[in-house]
C-alpha positions as CSV (number, residue, x, y, z in Angstrom):
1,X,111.2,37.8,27.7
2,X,108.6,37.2,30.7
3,X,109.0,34.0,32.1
4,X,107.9,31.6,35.0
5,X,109.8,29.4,37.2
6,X,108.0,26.6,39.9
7,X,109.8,27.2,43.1
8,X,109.5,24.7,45.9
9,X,110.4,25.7,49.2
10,X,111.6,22.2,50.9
11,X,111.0,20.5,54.2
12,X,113.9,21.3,55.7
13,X,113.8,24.8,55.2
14,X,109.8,24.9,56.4
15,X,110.9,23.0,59.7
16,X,113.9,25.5,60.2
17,X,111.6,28.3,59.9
18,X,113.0,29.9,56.4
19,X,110.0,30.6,54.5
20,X,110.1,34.3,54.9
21,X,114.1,35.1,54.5
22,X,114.0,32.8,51.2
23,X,110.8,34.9,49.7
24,X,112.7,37.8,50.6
25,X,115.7,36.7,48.6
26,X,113.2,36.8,45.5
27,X,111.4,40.1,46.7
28,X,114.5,42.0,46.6
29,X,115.5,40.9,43.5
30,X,112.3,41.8,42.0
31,X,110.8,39.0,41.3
32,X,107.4,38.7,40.9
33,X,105.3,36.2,43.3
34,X,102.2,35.0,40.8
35,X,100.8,32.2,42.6
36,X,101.5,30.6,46.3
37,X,100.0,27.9,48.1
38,X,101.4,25.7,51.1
39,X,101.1,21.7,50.8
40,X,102.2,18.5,52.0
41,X,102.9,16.9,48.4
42,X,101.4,13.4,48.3
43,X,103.8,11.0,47.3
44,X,102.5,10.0,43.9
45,X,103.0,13.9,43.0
46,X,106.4,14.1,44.3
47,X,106.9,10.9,42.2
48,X,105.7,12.3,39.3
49,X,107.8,15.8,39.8
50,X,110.7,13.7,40.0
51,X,110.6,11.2,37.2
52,X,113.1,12.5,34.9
53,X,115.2,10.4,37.6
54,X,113.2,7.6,38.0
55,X,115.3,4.2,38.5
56,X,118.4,6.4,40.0
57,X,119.4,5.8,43.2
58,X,118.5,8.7,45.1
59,X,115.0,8.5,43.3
60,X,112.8,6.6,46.9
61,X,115.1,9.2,48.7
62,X,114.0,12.2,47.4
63,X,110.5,11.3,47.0
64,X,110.5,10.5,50.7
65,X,112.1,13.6,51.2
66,X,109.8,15.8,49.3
67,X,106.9,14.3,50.8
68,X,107.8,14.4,54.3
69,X,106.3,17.2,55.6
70,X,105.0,20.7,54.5
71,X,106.7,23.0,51.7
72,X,105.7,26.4,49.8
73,X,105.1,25.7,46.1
74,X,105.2,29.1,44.7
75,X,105.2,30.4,40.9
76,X,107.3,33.5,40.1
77,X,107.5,35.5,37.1
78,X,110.2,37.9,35.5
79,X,112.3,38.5,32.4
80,X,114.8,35.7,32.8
81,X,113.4,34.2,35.8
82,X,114.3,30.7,35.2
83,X,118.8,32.4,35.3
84,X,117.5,35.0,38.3
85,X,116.1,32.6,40.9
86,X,118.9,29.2,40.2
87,X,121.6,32.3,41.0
88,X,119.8,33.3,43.9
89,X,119.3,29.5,44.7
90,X,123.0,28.4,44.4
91,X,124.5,25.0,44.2
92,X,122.3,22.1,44.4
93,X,124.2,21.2,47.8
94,X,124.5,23.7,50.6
95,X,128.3,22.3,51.6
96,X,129.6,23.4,47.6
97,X,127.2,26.8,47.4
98,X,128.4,30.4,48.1
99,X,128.0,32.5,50.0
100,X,125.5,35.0,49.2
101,X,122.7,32.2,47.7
102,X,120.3,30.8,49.8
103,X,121.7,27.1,49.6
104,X,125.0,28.7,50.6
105,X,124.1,31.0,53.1
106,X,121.5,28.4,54.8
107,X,122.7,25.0,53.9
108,X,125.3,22.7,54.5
109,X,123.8,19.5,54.1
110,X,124.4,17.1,50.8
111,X,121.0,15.5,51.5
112,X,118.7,18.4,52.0
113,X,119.0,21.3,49.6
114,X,116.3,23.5,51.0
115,X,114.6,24.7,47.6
116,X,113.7,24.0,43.8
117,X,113.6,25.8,40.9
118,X,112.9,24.6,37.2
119,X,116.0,24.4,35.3
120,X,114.3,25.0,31.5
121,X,111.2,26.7,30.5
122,X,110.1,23.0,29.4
123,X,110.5,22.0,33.1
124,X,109.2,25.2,34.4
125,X,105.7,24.5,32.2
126,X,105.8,20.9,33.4
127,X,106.2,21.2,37.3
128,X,103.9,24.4,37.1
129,X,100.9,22.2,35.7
130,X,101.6,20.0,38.4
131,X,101.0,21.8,41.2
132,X,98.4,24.5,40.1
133,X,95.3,25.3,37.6
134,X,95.5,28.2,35.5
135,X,93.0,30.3,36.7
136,X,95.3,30.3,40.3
137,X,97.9,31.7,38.5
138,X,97.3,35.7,39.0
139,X,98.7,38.2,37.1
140,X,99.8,41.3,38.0
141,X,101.6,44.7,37.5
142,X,104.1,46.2,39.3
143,X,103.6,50.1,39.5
144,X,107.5,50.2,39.7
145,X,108.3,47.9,36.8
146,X,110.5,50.2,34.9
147,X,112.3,50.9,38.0
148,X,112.9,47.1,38.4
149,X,113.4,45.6,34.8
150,X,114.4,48.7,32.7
151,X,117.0,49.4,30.7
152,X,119.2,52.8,30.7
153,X,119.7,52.7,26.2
């Protein structure tokens, strides 16, 4: 089943110049790239991306973090995205990820994690709405689909 995941690609990973060897992780996998759009995320929307943690104590931390400078919001699509791109991704912290992800090949930190990804098609729906209209969502085929997604049965 098509789906779509809200991928964030974080401040650390924009100041370390990453943006292009992360989309690349996702290119090669197939992965389709349905809407794009660099931002600084205000405060009050990196608030309200992270309220299902509201009152924890990393809460002000992340916020701060996800608001501090720059990131790539991005929207992809595939069957199974959601499974696809938190593989890719790895761990939440670069120091526990494997190699081979993009956390583990890139991070090491336990404070900066480089990227998001939803984690549900609830959340995926949720953050997406957040950070983009409908009509800038654009879809698209690829002319190599069956190539990509098919099945040998």
């Amino acid at each position: 089943m098509i789906e779509r995941t809200l991928i964030i690609i974080k401040p650390d990973a924009v100041q370390r110049h990453l943006i292009g060897r992360i989309i690349t992780r996702f290119e090669d996998k197939g992965l389709q790239i349905v809407a794009a759009k660099m931002m600084k995320i205000p405060e009050q929307l990196a608030r309200k991306h992270y309220a299902v943690h509201e009152g924890k104590p990393f809460f002000e931390g992340v916020v701060r973090y996800l608001s501090s400078c720059p990131v790539l919001v991005m929207v992809l699509q595939a069957d199974s995205v959601i499974g696809i791109a938190r593989k890719l991704m790895g761990k939440t912290f670069g120091n526990e990820a494997e190699p081979g992800t993009i956390r583990g090949d890139f991070g090491a930190s336990r404070g900066f994690n480089l990227i998001h990804g939803s984690d549900s098609p609830e959340s995926a729906d949720y953050e997406i709405g957040l950070y983009f209209r409908p009509d800038e969502l654009c879809d698209y085929d690829f002319p190599d689909a069956d190539w990509i997604y098919g099945q040998n049965e």
